[in-house]
C-alpha positions as CSV (number, residue, x, y, z in Angstrom):
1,X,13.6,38.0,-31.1
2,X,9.8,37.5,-29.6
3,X,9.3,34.5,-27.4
4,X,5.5,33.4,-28.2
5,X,3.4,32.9,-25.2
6,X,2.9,28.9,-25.5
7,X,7.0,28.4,-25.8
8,X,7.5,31.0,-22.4
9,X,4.5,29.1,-20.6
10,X,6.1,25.6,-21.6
11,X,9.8,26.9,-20.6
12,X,8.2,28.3,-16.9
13,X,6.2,25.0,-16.2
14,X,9.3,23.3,-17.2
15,X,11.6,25.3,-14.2
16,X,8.9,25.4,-11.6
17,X,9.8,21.5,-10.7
18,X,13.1,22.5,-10.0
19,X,12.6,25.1,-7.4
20,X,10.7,22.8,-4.8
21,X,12.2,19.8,-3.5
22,X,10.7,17.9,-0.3
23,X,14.1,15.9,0.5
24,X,17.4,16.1,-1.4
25,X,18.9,12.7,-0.2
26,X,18.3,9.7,-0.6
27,X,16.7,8.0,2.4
28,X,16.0,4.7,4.0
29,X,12.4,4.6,6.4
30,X,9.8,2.1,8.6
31,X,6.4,2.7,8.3
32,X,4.0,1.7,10.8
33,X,-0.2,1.6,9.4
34,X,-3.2,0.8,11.0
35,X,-5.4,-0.5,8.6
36,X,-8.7,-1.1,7.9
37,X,-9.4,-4.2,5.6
38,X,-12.7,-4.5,4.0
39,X,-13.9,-8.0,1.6
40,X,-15.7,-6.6,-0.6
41,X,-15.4,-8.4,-3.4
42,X,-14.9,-12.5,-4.9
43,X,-16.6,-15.6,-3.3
44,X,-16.3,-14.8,0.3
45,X,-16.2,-11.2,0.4
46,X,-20.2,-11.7,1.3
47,X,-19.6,-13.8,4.7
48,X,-16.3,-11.6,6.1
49,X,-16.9,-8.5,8.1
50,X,-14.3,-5.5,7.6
51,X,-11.8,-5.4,10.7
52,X,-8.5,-3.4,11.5
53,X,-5.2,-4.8,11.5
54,X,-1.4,-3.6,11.5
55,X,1.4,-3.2,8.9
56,X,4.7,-2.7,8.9
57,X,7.1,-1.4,6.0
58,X,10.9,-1.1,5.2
59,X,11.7,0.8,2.0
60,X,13.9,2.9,0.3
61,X,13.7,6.2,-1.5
62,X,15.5,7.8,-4.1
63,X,15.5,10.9,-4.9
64,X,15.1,11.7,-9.0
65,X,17.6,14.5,-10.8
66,X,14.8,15.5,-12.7
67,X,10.8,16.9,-12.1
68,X,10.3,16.9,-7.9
69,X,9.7,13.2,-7.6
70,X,11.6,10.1,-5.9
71,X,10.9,6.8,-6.5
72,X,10.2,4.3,-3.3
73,X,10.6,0.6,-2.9
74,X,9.2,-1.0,0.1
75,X,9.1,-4.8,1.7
76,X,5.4,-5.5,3.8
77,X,4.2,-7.1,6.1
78,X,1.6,-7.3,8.4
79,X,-1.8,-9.0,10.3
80,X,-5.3,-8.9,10.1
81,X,-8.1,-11.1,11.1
82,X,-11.5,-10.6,9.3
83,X,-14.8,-12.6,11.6
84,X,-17.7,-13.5,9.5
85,X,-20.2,-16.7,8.8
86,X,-20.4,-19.3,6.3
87,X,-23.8,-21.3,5.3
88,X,-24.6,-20.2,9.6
89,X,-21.4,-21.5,10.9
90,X,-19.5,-18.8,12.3
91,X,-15.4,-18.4,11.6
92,X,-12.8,-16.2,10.4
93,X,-9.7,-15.3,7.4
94,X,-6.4,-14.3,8.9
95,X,-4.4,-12.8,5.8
96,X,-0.5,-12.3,6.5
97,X,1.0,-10.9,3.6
98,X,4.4,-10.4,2.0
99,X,4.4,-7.7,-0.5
100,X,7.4,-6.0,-2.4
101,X,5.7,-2.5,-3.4
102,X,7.3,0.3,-5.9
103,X,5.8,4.1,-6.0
104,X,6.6,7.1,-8.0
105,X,6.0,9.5,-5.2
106,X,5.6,13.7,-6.9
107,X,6.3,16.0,-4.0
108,X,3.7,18.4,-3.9
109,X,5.3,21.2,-1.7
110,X,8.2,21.1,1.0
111,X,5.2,19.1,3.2
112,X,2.7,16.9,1.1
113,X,3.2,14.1,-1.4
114,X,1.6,11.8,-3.0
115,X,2.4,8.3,-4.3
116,X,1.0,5.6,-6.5
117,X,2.2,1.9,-7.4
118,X,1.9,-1.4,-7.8
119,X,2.0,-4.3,-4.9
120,X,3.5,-7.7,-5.5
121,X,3.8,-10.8,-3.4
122,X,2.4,-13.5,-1.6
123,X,-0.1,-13.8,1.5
124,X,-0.4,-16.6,3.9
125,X,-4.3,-17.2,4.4
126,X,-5.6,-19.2,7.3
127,X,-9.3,-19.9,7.4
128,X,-11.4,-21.6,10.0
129,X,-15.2,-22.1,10.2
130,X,-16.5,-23.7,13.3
131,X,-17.9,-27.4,12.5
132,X,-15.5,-27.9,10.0
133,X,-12.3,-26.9,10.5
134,X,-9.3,-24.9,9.7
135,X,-7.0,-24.6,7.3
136,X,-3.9,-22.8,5.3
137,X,-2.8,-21.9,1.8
138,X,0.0,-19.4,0.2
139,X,-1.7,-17.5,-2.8
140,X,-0.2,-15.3,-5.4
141,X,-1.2,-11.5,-4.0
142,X,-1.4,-8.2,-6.2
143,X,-2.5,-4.9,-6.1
144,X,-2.2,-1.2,-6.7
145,X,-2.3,1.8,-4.3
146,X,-2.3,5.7,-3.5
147,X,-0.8,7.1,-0.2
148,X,-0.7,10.7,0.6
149,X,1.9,11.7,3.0
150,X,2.8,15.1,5.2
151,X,6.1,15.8,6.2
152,X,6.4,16.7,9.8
153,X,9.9,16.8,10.0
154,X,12.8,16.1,7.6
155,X,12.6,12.1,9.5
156,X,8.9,11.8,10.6
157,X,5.9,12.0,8.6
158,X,2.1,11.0,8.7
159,X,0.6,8.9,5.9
160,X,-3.0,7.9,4.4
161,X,-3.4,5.3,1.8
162,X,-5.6,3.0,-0.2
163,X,-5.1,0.0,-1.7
164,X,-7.4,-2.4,-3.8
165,X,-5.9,-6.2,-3.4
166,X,-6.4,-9.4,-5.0
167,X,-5.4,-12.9,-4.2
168,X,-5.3,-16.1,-5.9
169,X,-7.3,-18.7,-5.6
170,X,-7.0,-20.7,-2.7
171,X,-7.7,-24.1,-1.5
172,X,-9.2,-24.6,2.2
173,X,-10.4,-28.3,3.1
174,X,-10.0,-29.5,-0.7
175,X,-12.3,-26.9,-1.4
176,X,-11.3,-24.3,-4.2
177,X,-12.2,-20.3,-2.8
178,X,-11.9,-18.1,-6.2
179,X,-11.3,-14.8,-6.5
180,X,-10.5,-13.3,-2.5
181,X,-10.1,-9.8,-3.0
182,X,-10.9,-6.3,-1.3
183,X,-10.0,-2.8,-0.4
184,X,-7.7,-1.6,2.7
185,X,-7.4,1.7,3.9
186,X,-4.1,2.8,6.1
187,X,-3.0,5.6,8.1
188,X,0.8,5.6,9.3
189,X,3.5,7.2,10.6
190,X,7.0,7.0,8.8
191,X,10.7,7.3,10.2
192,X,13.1,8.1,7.5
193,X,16.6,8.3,7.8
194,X,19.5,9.6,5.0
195,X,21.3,6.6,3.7
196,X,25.4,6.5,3.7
């Protein structure tokens, strides 16, 4: 019986996955990122500067039976403070957020990956401008987000991402700020250990 070629092709793409796995257990990790936050978009994203600022992650990974994949699900947090001016009165937008974040991680080799997903959650923005005042507001925050990761070990591994984020509108001195959005880019490190 002849085999044709497309049906032998299909069959061998279909059994490469198998052969290359990055990690065959399951695994809980931290992730620490240094981040680089920039406003580049919505009402304000004209009078804030880009800055740096710190997250922190706890997630879980599972491993898929099937393809060389593993899906990840991840709580963040983190910091950063963004300096910039409004109508020539200087002040500043701290954004803490609070993000519940799912990727479908392919494993690329024994070493690199790559991941993609969506970002959920809320952020707590605090704005002040000098003259008038400070204040707070919780807004709805989204967004979606590719990281690229190299395995060092089977425990520790380096990480760069991006993400594009958008938050709700907010209210700041009665005031309503639309559409506060921008892009951050992260490098980390990741600890992971095999769950029980």
């Amino acid at each position: 019986m002849k085999i044709p070629a497309t049906a032998f092709a299909v069959l061998l793409a279909a059994s490469l996955p198998l052969s290359i796995h990055a990690r065959v257990d399951d695994a809980n990790y931290v992730r620490l990122s240094g981040i680089y936050a920039d406003p580049g978009g919505g009402e304000i994203g004209d009078h804030l500067d880009g800055s740096v600022g710190v997250l922190f992650s706890v997630g879980r990974e599972w491993v898929l039976d099937f393809d060389r994949s593993a899906f990840q699900l991840e709580f963040e947090t983190g910091w950063v403070k963004m300096d910039g001016d409004y109508d020539g009165d200087s002040g500043d937008l701290q954004d803490i957020p609070l993000l519940l974040t799912a990727r479908y991680v392919w494993n690329l080799s024994d070493k690199w990956s790559i991941a993609a997903g969506p970002s959920v959650g809320l952020s707590y923005l605090r704005g002040k401008i000098d003259g008038v005042g400070s204040d707070s507001d919780w807004v709805f925050t989204w967004g979606l987000g590719v990281l690229v990761s190299y395995a060092i070990s089977d425990t520790l591994s380096v990480d760069a991402g991006y993400r594009y984020l958008w938050h709700d509108d907010a209210s700041f001195k009665g005031r309503k700020v639309k559409d506060i959005e921008g892009q951050v880019f992260q490098i980390g490190i990741r600890f992971s250990w095999p769950t029980l």
